[in-house]
C-alpha distance (Angstrom), angle and dihedral (degrees) to the residues before:
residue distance angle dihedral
X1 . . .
X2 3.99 . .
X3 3.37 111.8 .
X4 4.17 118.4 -106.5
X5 3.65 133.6 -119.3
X6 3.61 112.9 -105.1
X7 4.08 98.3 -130.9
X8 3.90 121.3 176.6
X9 3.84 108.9 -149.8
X10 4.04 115.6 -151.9
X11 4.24 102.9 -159.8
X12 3.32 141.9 160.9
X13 3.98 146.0 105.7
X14 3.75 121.9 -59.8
X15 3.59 135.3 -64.0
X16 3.93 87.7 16.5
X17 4.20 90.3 118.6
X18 3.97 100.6 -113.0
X19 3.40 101.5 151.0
X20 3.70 98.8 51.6
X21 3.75 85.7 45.9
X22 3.97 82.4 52.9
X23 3.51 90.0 49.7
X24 3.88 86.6 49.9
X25 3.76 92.8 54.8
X26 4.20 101.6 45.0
X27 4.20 81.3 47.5
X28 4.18 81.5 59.1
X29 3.38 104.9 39.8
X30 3.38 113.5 22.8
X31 3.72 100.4 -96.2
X32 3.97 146.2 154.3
X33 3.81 129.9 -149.1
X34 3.45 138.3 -113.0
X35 3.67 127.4 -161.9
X36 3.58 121.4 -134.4
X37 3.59 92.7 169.0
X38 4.34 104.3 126.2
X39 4.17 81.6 -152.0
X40 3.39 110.6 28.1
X41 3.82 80.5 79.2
X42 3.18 96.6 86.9
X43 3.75 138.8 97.7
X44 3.76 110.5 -134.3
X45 3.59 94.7 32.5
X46 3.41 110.2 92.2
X47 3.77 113.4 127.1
X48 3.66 97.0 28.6
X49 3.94 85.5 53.4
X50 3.42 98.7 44.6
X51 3.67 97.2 -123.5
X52 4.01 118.8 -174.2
X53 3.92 111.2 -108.7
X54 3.60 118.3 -130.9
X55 3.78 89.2 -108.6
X56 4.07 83.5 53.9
X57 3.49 96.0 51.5
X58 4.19 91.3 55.8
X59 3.78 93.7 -150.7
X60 4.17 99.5 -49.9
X61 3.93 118.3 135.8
X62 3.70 103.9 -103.6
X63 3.89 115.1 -155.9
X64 3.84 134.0 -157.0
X65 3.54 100.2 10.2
X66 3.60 126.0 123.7
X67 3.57 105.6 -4.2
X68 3.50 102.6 110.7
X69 3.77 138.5 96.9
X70 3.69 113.9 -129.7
X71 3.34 96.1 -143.7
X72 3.87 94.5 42.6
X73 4.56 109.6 92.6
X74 3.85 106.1 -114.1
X75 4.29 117.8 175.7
X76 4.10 141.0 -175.9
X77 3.61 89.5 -86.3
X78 3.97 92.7 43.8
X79 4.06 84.3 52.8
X80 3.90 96.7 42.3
X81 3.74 90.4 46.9
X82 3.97 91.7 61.9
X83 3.22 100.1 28.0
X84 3.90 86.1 59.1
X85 3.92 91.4 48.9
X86 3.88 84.8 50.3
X87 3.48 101.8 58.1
X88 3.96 97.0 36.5
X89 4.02 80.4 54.8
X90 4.28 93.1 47.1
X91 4.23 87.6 52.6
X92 3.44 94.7 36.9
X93 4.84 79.6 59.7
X94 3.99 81.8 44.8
X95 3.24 91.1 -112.1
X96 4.06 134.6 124.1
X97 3.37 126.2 -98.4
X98 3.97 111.5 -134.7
X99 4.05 106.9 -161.7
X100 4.12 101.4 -161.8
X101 3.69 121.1 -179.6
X102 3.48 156.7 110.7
X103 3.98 105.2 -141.2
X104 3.81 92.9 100.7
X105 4.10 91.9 -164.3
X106 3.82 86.3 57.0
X107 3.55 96.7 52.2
X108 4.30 99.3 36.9
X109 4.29 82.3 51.0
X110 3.60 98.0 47.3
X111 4.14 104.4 37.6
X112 4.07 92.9 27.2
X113 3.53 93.3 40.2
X114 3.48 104.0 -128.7
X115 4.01 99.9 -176.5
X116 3.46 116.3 -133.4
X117 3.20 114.9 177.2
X118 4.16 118.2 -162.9
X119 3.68 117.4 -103.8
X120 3.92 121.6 -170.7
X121 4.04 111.6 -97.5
X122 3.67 113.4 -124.4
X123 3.68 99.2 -134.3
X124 3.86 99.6 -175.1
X125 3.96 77.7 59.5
X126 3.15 97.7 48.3
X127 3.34 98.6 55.0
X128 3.40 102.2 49.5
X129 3.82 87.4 54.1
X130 4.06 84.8 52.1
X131 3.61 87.5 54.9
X132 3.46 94.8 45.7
X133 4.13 97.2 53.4
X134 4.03 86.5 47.7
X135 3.91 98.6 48.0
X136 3.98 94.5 36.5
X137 4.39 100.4 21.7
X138 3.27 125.6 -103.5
X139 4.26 95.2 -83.5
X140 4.26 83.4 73.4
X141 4.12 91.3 67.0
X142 3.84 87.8 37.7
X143 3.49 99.9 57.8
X144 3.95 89.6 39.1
X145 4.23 80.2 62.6
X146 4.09 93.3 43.8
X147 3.70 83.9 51.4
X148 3.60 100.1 66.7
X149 3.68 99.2 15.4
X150 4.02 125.4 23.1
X151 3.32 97.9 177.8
X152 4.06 100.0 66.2
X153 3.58 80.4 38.7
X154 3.67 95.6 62.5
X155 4.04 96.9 40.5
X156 4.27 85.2 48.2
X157 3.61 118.6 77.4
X158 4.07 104.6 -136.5
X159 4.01 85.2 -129.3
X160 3.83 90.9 68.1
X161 3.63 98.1 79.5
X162 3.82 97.9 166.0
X163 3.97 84.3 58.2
X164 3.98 95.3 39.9
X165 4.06 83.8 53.9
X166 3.62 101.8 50.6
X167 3.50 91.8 51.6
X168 3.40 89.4 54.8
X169 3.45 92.6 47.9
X170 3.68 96.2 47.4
X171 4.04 86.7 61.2
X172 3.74 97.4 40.9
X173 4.54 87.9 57.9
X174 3.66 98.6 36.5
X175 3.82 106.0 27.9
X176 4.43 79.4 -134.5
X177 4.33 115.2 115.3
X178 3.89 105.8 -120.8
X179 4.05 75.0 -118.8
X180 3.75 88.3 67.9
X181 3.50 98.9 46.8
X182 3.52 92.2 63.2
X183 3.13 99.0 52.4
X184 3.32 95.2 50.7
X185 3.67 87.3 44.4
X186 4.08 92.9 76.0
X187 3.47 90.4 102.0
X188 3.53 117.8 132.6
X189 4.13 130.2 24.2
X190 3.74 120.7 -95.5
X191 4.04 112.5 -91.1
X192 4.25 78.6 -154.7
X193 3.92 127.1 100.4
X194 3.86 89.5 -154.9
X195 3.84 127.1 -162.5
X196 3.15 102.4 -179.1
X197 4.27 114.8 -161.8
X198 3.80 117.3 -168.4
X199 3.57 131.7 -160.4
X200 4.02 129.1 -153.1
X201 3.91 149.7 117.4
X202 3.59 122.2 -88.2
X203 4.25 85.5 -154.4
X204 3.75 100.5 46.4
X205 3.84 91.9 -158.7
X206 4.14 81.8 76.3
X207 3.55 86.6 52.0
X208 3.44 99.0 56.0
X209 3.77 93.0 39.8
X210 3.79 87.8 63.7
X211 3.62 91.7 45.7
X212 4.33 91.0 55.0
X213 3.48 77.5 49.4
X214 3.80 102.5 58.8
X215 3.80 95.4 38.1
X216 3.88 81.9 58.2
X217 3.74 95.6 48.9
X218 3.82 86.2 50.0
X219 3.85 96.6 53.8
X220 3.76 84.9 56.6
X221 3.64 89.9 49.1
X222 3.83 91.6 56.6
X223 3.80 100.6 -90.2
X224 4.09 90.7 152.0
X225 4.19 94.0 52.6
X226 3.92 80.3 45.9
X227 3.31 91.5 48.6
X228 3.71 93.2 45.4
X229 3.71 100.3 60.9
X230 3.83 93.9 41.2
X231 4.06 91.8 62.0
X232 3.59 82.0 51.6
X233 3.90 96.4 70.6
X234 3.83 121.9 77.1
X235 3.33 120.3 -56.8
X236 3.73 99.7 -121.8
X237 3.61 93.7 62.9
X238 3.37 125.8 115.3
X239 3.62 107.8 -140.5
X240 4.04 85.4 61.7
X241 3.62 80.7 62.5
X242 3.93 94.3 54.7
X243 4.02 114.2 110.9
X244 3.58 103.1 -100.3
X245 3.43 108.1 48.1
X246 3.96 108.9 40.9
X247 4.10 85.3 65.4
X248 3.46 90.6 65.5
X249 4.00 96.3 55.5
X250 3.97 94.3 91.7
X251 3.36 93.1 47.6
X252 3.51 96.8 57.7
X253 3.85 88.6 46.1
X254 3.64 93.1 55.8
X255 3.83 95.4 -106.3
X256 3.88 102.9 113.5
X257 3.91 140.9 8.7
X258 3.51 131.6 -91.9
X259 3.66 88.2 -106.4
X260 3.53 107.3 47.8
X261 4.04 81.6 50.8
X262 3.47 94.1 56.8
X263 3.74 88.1 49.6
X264 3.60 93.6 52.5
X265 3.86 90.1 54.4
X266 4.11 85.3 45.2
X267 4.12 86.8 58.1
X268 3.43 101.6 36.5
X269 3.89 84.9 53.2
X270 3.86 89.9 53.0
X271 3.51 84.3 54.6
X272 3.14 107.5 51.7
X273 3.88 97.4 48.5
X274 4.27 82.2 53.2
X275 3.74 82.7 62.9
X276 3.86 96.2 43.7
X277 3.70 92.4 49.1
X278 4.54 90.1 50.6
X279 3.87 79.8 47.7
X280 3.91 107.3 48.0
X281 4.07 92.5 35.1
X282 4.04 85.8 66.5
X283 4.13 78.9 71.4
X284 3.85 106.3 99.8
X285 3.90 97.0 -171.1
X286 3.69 94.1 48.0
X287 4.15 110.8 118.8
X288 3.76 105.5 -151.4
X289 4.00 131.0 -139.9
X290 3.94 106.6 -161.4
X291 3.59 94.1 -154.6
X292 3.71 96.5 -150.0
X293 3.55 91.0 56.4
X294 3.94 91.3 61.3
X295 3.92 129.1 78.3
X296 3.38 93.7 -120.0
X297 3.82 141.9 -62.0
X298 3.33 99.3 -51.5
X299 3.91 90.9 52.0
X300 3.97 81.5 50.8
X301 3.72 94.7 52.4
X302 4.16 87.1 50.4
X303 3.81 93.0 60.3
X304 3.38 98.7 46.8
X305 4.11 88.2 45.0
X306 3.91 78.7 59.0
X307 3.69 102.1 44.2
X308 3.49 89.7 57.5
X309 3.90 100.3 38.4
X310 4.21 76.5 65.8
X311 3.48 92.6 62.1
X312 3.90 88.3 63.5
X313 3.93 97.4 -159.0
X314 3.68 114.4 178.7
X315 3.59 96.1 -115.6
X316 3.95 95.1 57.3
């Protein structure tokens, strides 16, 4: 059997610091990073995505981030594809690849190696379905999905229309759920060595404190120009759809404040990292750092030094 790539994997919900901690770890051992952020591949989207700054990143290669046009369709397979190519290319230096991310589908396709393989979109489909979420809201296409299968219901969030639709559209082609497919898709072993470090709040109040505190940040970063020119691009794509931007739609028609936007971003972001943490507990081999049980980051960047000095991979 061909030997695997050792990988360390950096997850966790939002606002928990993994990619400085994934900084932290390539500084140690020699590594590079790879995104598995679904939005932080875009171009355009930096504060609202929370994309490292070159100062953050401290000199480490940085992969995945940035790249894409928003306007431009990009999928699992598109991600696991490159992703793949990236860290083949970071071993290949002798160095480590460092997977950091909080899009759990992203990081269960690419390190459990989920296969899915491309099919061709139907865009006369599509776009009815399009049409059909903006005339009728997006819960219409999301309870078309829960009707014929719950369980990609339940893992999609009924604002994520472009998700919601190719589910649909996976069904309507191949008569198979998306939830079928990956089961079926289990198919082959990992080629990945995973040590996978998570990051997260035993008292989830903290969490969410530091969450209020980033969407803050980002507002005086320039989240609400951001914003402003993301609403701007069609409506059926996806980064539009992205937490962070959306809330800020009725304020710019006139139908709320800026505050009560901002809030709506704030609890939409609480949300989401709720959904995170449900998704990356269901990983048995993950070794958890409860951040409010540390002194500290550097007493966070220590443990997960020794976490993966116990996985004794030749190049450490």
């Amino acid at each position: 059997m061909k030997e695997r790539i050792p990988v360390a994997a950096v997850v966790g919900p939002t606002a928990t610091g993994k990619s400085r901690l994934a900084v932290e770890l390539a500084l140690q051992f020699h590594g590079e990073v790879v995104s598995a952020d679904s939005m932080q591949i875009y171009r355009g989207l930096a504060i609202g995505t929370a994309q490292p700054a070159e100062r953050e990143k401290r000199g480490v290669p940085h992969h995945l981030i940035g790249f894409q046009d928003p306007e431009q369709p990009f999928s699992v397979a598109d991600y696991v594809t490159l992703a793949s190519e990236c860290i083949r290319g970071i071993r290949e230096r002798g160095a480590l690849p460092i997977v950091a991310g909080g899009t759990g589908l992203y990081v269960g396709a690419l390190l459990h190696r989920l296969d899915f393989s491309p099919q061709r979109k139907d865009e006369a489909l599509r776009a009815e379905l399009f049409r059909k979420a903006k005339t009728q809201g997006p819960g219409s296409v999301w309870e078309e999905l829960r009707a014929f299968d719950p369980e990609s219901a339940r893992r999609i969030h009924p604002n994520n229309v472009s998700r919601v639709i190719r589910a649909i559209e996976v069904y309507r082609k191949t008569g198979v759920t998306m939830t079928e497919q990956r089961k079926r898709s289990r198919r082959s072993p990992s080629p990945y060595d995973v040590c996978m470090i998570g990051l997260a709040c035993r008292e989830r109040a903290k969490l969410y404190a530091a969450i209020d505190r980033r969407v803050d940040a980002m507002m005086e970063a320039g989240l609400l120009k951001e914003a402003e020119r993301v609403l701007a691009l069609p409506s059926e794509t996806t980064a539009r759809q992205a937490i962070g931007y959306k809330e800020f739609l009725p304020y710019f028609e006139g139908r709320c404040s800026l505050g009560e936007a901002v809030e709506q971003v704030k609890r939409e972001s609480r949300r989401y990292a709720k959904r995170q943490m449900t998704w990356f507990r269901r990983q048995e081999n993950a070794e958890w750092i409860y951040l409010d049980e540390e002194q500290g980051v550097e007493s966070v960047s220590r443990r997960a030094v020794e976490i993966l000095r116990g996985k004794e991979w030749d190049l450490l």
